[in-house]
N, C-alpha and C positions, 0 to 999 in steps of 0.2 A: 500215200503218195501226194495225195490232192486233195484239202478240204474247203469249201466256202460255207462260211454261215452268215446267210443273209444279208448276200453282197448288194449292193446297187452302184451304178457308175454312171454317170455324165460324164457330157465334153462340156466344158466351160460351164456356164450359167443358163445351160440347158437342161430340159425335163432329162431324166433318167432313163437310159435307150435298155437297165440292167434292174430286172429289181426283186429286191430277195431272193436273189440266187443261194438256194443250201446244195450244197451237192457233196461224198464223196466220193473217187477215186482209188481203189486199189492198187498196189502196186501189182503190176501183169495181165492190170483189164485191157480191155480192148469197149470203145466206145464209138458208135457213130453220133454226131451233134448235128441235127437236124434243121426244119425250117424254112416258109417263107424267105423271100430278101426282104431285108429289113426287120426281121422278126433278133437282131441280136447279134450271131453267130461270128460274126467278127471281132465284136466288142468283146465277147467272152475267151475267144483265141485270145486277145492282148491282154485280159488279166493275166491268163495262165502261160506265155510267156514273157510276162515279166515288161511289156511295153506300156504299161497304163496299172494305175493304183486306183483300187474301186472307190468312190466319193463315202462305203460304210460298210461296213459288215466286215468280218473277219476271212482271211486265206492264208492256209497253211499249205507250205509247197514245201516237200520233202522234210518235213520237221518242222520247219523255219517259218515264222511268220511273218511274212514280206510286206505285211501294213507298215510295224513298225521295224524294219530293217534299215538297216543303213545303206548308205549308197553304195559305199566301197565293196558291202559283201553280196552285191547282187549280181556280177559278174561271174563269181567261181556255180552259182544257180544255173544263170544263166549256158553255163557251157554242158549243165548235165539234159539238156531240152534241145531236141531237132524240130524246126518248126520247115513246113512247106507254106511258102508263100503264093497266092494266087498269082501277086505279080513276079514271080522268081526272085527277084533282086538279086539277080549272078553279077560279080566283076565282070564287066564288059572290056578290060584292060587287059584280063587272063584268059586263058583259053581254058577249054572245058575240065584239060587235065587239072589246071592249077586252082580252079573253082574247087575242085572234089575235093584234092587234097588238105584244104585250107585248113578245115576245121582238126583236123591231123597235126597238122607245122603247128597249130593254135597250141595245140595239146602236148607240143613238145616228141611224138615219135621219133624214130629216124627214119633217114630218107630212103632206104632202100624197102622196107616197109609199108612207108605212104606211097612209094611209088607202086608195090605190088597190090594193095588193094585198091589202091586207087583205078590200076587198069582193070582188075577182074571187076571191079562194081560197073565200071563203065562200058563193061563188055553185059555185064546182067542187063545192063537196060537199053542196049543196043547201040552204043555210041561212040567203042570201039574205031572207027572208024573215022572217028569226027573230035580225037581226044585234043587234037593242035588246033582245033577249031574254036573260035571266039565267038558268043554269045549274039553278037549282030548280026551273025550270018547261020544261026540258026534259026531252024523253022519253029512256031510256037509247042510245037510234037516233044520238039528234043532239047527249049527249054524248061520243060518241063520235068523229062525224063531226068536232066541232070540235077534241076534245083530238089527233083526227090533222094538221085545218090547223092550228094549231097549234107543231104538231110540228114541220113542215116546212115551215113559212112563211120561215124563214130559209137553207132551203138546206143543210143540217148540212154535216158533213165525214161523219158518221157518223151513221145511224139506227136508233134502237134502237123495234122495237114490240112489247109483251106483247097476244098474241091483239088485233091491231087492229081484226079482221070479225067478231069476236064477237058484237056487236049489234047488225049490220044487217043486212038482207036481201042476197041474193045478186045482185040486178045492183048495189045500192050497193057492196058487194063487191068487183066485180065495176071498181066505178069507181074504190073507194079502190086495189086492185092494181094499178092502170091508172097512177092518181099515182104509188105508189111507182116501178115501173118508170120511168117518165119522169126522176122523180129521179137515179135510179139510172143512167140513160143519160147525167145531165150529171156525173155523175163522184161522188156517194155513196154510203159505202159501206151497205150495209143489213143488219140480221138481223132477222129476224121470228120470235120464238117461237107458235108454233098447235100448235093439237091437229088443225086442220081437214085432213083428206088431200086433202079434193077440193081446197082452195087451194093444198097443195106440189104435187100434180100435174099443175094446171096451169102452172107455174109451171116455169120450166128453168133448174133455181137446187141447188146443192151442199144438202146436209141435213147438216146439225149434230143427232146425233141423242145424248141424255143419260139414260143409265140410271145410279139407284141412285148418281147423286154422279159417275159415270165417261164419257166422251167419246169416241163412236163415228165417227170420221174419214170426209169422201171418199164418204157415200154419196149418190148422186144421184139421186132417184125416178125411176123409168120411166113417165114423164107423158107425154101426147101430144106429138108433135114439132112444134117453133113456129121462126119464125122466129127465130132466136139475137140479131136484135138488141132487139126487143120482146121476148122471152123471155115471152109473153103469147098462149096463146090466144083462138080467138073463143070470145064467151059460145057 
């Protein structure tokens, strides 16, 4: 699914915030990306979708090597990866129903279709209620909750989340980990960067853990023991 050998990346004519990143991915792991602020974890999200080209080392994303890829074929990549944004970046133009759908109309469904998942996802994360509703006048709870359905309304190949539970309460939390795992059980792969320990430790998932620019392999929290196929405890 995902390979880097011995990536490093700058912004401009600056030291390297990335350096010798080797890592791979599986297709249908499940990964937390770990981490001080400042230790990376953002910069390494925008290799892996596709918003920043490493300054050396090689990345292979679903076959493809997106060093030397072209421009034109990074778009059809690009549509197989859900990414959760910290800062959401929802259409503020469209209401929460037409946010969800998007990446749907993108993909060409029909409309009776997008419409019906669209409502049932938005009923999974409690927003049902709020679907004619525009992004401005949502609380930061329920941009969030949407910029996750969203995310995963299509099914990615690959899931990328910047602190997904960040701001919600802990049984919504509790539901959004609920989703991803499920996802994750029909064959996507996932990383979720948090700072939250209670959320890797319940969780029975590898730790990608990032200091100071460098990549700490293979370690896996010592969280409560769960069934390996839900890899989810009970709240």
């Amino acid at each position: 699914m995902v390979r880097f050998e011995n990536v490093g990346m700058r912004y401009g004519m600056g030291g390297e915030v990335l350096k010798d990143i080797s890592l791979t991915l599986e297709p249908g792991s499940f990964h937390f990306l770990t981490g001080p602020s400042g230790a990376g974890k953002s910069s390494l999200l925008k290799l892996l979708y596709l918003a920043h080209r490493p300054s050396r080392g090689l990345i292979t994303l679903f076959g493809k090597d997106i060093v030397t890829a072209r421009r034109e074929e990074l778009p059809a990549l690009r549509r197989r990866i859900g990414v959760v944004f910290q800062d959401f970046r929802l259409f503020d133009h469209m209401t929460a129903l037409e946010n969800i759908a998007m990446p749907l109309r993108i993909a060409g469904d029909k409309e009776p279709a997008i419409l019906k998942k669209s409502r049932e996802l938005l009923d999974w994360v409690g927003l049902s209620d709020r679907m004619n509703a525009r992004p401005p006048t949502l609380s930061g709870g329920e941009k969030q909750r949407l910029a996750i359905a969203r995310a995963v309304i299509a099914r990615p190949d690959l899931l990328l989340a910047d602190e997904p539970t960040g701001n919600v309460d802990a049984d919504m939390a509790r539901r959004l980990m609920h989703l991803f795992v499920e996802l994750n059980k029909i064959g996507t792969t996932m990383v979720i960067a948090t700072h939250d320990r209670v959320l890797v430790d319940a969780v029975r998932a590898p730790e990608l853990r990032l200091r100071r620019g460098e990549l700490e392999l293979g370690r896996t929290p010592g969280g409560i023991p769960v069934d390996p196929l839900t890899r989810m405890t009970a709240p």
